[in-house]
C-alpha distance (Angstrom), angle and dihedral (degrees) to the residues before:
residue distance angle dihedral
X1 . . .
X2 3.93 . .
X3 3.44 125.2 .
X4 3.75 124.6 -104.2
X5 3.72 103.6 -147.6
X6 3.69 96.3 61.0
X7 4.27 124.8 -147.5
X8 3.50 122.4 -19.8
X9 3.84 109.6 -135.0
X10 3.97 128.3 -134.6
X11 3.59 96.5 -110.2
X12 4.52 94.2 56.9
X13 3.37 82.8 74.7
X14 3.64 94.2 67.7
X15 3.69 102.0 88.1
X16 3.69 137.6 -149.7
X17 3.78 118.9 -121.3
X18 3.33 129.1 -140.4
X19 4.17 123.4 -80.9
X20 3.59 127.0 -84.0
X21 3.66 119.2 -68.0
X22 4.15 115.3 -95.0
X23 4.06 115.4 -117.8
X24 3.57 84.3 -102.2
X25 4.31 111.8 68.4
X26 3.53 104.2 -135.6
X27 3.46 113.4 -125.4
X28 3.59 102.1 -139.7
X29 3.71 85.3 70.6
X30 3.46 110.6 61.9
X31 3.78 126.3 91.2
X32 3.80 122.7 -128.6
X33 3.76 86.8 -99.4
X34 3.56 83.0 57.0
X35 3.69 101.1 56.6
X36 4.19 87.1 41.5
X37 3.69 89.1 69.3
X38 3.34 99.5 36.1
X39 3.40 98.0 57.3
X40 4.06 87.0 46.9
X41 3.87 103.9 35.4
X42 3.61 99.7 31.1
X43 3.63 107.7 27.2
X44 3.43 104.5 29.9
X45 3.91 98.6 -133.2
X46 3.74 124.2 120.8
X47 3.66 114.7 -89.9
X48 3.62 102.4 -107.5
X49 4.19 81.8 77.0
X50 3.88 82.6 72.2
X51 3.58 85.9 61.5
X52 3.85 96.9 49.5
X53 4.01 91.4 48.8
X54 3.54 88.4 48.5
X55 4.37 92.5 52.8
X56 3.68 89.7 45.4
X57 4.00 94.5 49.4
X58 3.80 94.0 33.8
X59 4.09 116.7 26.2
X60 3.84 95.2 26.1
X61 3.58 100.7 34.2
X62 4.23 105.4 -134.0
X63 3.07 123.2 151.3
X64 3.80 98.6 -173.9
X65 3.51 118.8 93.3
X66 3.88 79.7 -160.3
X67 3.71 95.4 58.9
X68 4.06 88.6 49.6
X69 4.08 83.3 104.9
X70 4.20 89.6 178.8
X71 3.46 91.8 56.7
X72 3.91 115.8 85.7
X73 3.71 113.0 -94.8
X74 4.13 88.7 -122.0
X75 3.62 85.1 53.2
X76 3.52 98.8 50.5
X77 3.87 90.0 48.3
X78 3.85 89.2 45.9
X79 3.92 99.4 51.3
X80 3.93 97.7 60.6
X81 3.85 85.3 61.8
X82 4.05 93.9 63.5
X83 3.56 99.0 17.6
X84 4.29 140.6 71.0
X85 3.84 118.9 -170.4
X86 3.95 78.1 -159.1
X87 3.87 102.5 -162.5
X88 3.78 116.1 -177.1
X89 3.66 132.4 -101.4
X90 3.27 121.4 -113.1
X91 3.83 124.5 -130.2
X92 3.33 101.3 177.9
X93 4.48 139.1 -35.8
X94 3.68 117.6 -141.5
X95 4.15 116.3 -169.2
X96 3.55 118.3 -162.7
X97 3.87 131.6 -146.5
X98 3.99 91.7 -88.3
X99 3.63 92.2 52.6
X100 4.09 95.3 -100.8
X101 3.71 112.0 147.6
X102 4.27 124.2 -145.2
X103 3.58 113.6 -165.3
X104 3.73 124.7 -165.8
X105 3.94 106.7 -152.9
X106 4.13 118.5 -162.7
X107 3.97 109.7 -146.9
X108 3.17 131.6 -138.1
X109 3.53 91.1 -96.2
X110 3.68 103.1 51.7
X111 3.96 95.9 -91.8
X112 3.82 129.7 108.7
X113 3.09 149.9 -142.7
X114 3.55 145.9 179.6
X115 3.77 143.8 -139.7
X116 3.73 135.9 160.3
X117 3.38 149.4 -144.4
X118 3.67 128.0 -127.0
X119 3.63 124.3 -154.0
X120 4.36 122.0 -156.6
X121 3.72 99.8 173.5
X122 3.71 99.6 -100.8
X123 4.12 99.4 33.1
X124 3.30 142.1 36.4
X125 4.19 126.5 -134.6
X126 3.79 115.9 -160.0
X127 3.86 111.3 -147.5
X128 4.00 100.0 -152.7
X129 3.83 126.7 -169.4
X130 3.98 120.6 -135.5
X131 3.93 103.8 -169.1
X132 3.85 133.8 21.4
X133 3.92 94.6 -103.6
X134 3.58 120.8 -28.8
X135 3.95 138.6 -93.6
X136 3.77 92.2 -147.7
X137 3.62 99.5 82.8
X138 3.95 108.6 -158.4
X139 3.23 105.4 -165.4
X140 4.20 91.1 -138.1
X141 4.06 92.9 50.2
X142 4.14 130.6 94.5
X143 3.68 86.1 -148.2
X144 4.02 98.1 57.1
X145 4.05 86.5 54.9
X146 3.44 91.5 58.2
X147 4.01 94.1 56.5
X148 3.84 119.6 -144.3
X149 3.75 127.4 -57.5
X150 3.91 107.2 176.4
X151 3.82 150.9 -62.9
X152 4.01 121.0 -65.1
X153 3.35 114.3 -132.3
X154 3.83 119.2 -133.4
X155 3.38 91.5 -112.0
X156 3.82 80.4 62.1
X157 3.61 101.7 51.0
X158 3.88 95.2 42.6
X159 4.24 87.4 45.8
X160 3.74 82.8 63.7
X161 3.56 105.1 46.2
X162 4.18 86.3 48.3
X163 3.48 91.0 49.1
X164 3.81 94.8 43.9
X165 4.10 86.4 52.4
X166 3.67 91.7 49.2
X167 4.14 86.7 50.5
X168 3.79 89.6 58.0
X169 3.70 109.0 34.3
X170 3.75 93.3 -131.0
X171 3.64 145.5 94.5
X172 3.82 113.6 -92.0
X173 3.84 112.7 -151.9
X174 3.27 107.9 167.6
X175 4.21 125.8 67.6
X176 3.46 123.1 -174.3
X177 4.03 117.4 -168.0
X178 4.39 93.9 -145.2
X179 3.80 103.6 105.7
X180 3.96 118.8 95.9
X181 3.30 123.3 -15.8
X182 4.35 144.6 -6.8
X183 3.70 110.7 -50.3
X184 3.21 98.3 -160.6
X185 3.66 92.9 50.3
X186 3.29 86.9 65.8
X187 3.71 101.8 44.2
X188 3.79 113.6 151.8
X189 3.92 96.8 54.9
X190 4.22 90.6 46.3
X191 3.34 95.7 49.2
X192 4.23 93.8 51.5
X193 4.09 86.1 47.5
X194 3.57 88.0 49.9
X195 3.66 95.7 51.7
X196 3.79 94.9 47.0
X197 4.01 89.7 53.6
X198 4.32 82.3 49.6
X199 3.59 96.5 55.7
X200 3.36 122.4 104.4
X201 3.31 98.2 -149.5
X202 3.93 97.1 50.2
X203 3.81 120.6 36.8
X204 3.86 94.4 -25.4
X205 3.44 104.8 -147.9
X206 3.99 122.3 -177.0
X207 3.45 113.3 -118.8
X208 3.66 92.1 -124.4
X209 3.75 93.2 61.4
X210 3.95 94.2 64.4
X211 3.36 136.3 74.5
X212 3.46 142.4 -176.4
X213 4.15 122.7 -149.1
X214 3.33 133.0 -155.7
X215 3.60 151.1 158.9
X216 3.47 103.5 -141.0
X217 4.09 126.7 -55.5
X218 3.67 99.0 159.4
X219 4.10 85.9 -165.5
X220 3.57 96.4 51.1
X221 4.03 94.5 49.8
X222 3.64 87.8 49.3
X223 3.90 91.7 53.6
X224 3.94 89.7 37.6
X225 3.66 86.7 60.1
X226 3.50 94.2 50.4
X227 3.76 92.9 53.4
X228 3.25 96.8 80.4
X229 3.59 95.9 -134.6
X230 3.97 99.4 130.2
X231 3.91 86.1 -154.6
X232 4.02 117.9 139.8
X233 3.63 120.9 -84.8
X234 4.41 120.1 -152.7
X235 3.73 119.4 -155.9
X236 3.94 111.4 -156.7
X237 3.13 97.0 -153.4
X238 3.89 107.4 155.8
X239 4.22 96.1 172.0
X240 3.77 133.2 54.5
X241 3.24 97.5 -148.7
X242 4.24 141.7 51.4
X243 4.56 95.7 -120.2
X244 3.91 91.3 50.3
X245 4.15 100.4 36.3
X246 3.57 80.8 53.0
X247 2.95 97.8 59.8
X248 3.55 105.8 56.1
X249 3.57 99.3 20.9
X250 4.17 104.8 55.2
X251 3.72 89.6 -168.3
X252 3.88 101.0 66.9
X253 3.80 77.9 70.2
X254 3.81 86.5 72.6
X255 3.53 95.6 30.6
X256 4.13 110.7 29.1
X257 4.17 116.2 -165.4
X258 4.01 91.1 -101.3
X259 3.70 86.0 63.5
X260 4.30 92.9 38.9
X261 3.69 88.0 49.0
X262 3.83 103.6 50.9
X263 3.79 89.5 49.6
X264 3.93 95.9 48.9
X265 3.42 83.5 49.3
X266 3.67 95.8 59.1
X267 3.99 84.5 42.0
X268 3.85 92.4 61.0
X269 4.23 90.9 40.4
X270 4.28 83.8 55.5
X271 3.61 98.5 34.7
X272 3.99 112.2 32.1
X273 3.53 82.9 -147.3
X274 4.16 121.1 143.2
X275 3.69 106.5 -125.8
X276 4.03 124.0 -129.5
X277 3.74 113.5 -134.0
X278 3.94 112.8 -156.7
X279 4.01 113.1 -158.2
X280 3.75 113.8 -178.9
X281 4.21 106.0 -160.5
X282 3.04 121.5 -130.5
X283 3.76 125.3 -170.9
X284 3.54 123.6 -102.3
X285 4.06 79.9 -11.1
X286 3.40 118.5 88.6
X287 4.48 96.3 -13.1
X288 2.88 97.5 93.2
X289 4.03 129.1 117.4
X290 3.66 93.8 -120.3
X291 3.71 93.5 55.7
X292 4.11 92.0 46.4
X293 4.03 81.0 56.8
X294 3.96 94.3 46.8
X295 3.76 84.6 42.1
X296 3.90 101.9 60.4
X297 4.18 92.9 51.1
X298 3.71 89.3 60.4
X299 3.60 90.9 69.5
X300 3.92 103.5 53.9
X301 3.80 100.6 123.5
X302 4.09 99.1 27.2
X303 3.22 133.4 80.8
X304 3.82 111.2 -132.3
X305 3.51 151.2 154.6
X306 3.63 122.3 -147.5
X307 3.83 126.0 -138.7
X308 3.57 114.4 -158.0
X309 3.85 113.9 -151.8
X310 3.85 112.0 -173.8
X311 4.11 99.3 -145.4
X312 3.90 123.0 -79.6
X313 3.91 101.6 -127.1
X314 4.33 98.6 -117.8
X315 3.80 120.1 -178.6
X316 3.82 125.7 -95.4
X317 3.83 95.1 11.5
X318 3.48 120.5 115.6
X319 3.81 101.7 -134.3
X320 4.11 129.8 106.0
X321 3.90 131.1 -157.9
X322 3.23 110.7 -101.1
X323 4.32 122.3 -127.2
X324 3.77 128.1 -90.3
X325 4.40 78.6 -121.0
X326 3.80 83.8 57.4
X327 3.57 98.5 49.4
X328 3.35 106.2 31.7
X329 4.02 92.6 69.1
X330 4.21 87.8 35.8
X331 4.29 80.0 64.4
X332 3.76 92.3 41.8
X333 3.76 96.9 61.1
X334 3.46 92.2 45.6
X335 3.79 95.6 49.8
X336 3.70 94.0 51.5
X337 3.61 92.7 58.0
X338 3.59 87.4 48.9
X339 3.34 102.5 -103.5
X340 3.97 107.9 153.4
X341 4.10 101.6 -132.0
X342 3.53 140.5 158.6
X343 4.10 132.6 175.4
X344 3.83 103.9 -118.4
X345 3.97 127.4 -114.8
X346 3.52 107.5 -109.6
X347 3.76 118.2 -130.2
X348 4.10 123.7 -164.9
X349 3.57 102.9 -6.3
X350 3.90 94.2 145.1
X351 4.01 85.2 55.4
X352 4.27 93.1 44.8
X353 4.03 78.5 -118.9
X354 4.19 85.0 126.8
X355 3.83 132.3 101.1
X356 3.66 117.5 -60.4
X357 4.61 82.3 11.1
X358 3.80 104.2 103.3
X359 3.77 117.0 101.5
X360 3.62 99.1 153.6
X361 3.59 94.2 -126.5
X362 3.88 124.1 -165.7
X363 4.18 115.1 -120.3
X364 3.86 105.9 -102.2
C-alpha cells in the first residue's frame, strides 16, 4: 500500500491563523483576566462586574447584555457598544440514531467547520475542531482531503462549545480536542480555550473532563506539559512502527516515533497523567498480529491505555474496517502483555459525525 497524498513538506506546518479581529471584541474570547480589566480600565466598574458578566455568559447561559437584569440598565445599554457575544452561525445540525449531534458552523469569513456533540445518557462530550481542515494529511481521514484552511481562534472554539450548550439545554462537561485539525499545531489559541473552560469562574470545567488530541508535535507536548494544566493528552498513533506510520500519517516524516516518544515521556514525568493511545484499524493494514506484538513494546516506560477504533468507512480512500475476528485477537495480544485496551463505542457513523468523518462540508 502507498499513500496517495504524497510528502508533506517542512513549511505545511506553518499554519495560518485566524482573520483579523472585528471592531467589536468578541466576548467569547477573552480570558477572565480579560474581563477584570475591562470592567476596571474600560468600563470603569469595580472588578467584581467581570465576575457577574462572566456568570451570565458562562453559568447561566445569556447572551443578552439586555437580559443581564443585575447589571445597571446604563450598563447594559453601554456594553453592546464595545462588546459581541459572537455566537456562531449555523450551517446546518445533523442527529444521528443514538442521539449524537454534528453541527456544521459557517465563520465569519465564509469557511466552516464542524464539531459535534456526543450524548452517553447521563453526560455530554463536545467534539471541538481546532483548524479549518488540516495540513497533516492522513491518508485514512475526511479532514486531510480537504487540505488546510487556517487557525481558529479561541474565541472560535469556545463560540462553538456555547452554542452547542445552548442547542441542547444542558450542561456539557466533558471536551474532547478530536474534531478538525492538529491541536497542537495550533497551540496558542487551544491552550486560551482550554483555560477559559478551567476557570472557575467561567465555564468551570474539571480537568479530567478535557482532553487534548494529537498526532504527534513533539514541541507542543513538551510545552503542554509545562502548562501546568494536568488535562489528558491522546496520541493518534495508528502504526507501531516508523515504515508503516509513514505511510499513512505524512507527518511522522517530520516528526518520527523516537522523537514522539521521548517527548510524551517527558509529558507523563511533568504531568503524572496516563496517556490515551488512539489506533484507528485498518484492514489488512495495521490488524494484524504482528503489529499487536510491535505495538505493546512501544509502551515500556508510559503508562497508557489504548483505544481501539475499527475504521470509519470515508469516501475515496482506499482503506476497509476491519472484522470483530480481526480485532478481537489484535486486543488479546495486547491485553496479555498488559496493555490496558478497549475497542471504542462508535458515535454518529450513519451521520459521518465519527472518528476520522468530519469534512466540514458546505450545505448544497
Amino acid at each position: 500500500m502507498k499513500g496517495k497524498r504524497g510528502k508533506m513538506e517542512n513549511n505545511e506546518l506553518n499554519v495560518t491563523n485566524a482573520p483579523e479581529a472585528a471592531a467589536k471584541r468578541n466576548a467569547f474570547e477573552m480570558t477572565l483576566a480579560d474581563w477584570e480589566r475591562f470592567a476596571q480600565e474600560e468600563l470603569n466598574m469595580p472588578r467584581y462586574t467581570a465576575d457577574q458578566l462572566c456568570q451570565w455568559i458562562y453559568k447561566k447561559k445569556v447572551f443578552s447584555f439586555g437580559a443581564m437584569t443585575n447589571l445597571s440598565k446604563a450598563l447594559r445599554e453601554r456594553l453592546p457598544e464595545l462588546l459581541e457575544i459572537r455566537l456562531p452561525k449555523l450551517a446546518k445540525r445533523q442527529v444521528a440514531a443514538d442521539g449524537t449531534r454534528k453541527y456544521l458552523w459557517r465563520l465569519d469569513d465564509g469557511e466552516y467547520v464542524e464539531s459535534v456533540l456526543m450524548d452517553h445518557g447521563n453526560h455530554y462530550t463536545a467534539c471541538l475542531s481546532s483548524q479549518v481542515g488540516c495540513p497533516l494529511r492522513c491518508e485514512f481521514c475526511a479532514t486531510g482531503q480537504q487540505g488546510f484552511k487556517r487557525n481558529l481562534s479561541a474565541g472560535e472554539i469556545v463560540s462553538h462549545f456555547a452554542a452547542m450548550e445552548s442547542d441542547v439545554g444542558h450542561d456539557i462537561n466533558n471536551v474532547v480536542f478530536m474534531g478538525m485539525g492538529e491541536p497542537l499545531l495550533n497551540y496558542e489559541n487551544v491552550v486560551k480555550a482550554v483555560r477559559i473552560f478551567l476557570e472557575p469562574k467561567m465555564r468551570g470545567l474539571s480537568v479530567r473532563h478535557v482532553t487534548i488530541s494529537t498526532s504527534g508535535i513533539p514541541e507542543g507536548i513538551r510545552r503542554l506539559a509545562d502548562e501546568g494544566l494536568d488535562i489528558y493528552l491522546c496520541l493518534s498513533l495508528h502504526a507501531p512502527n516508523n515504515e508503516l506510520r509513514s505511510r499513512i500519517m505524512p507527518v511522522n516524516e517530520r516528526f518520527p516515533l523516537g522523537a514522539v516518544f521521548s517527548a510524551l515521556e517527558y509529558w507523563q514525568k511533568k504531568t503524572d497523567v496516563r496517556l490515551t493511545i488512539e489506533y484507528v484499524m485498518l484492514k489488512n493494514v495495521n490488524d494484524t498480529p504482528d503489529c499487536a506484538y510491535e505495538l505493546a513494546t512501544l509502551f515500556s516506560n508510559l503508562q497508557v491505555y489504548v483505544n481501539l477504533i475499527p475504521y470509519n468507512p470515508v469516501a475515496g480512500t482506499q482503506f476497509a474496517r476491519p472484522s470483530a475476528s480481526r480485532i478481537a485477537p489484535f486486543m488479546k495480544i495486547l491485553r496479555e502483555l498488559n496493555v490496558e485496551c478497549e475497542v471504542r463505542k462508535e458515535h454518529g457513523a450513519d451521520i459521518d459525525a465519527a472518528c476520522g468523518q468530519l469534512r466540514g462540508k458546505t450545505v448544497s
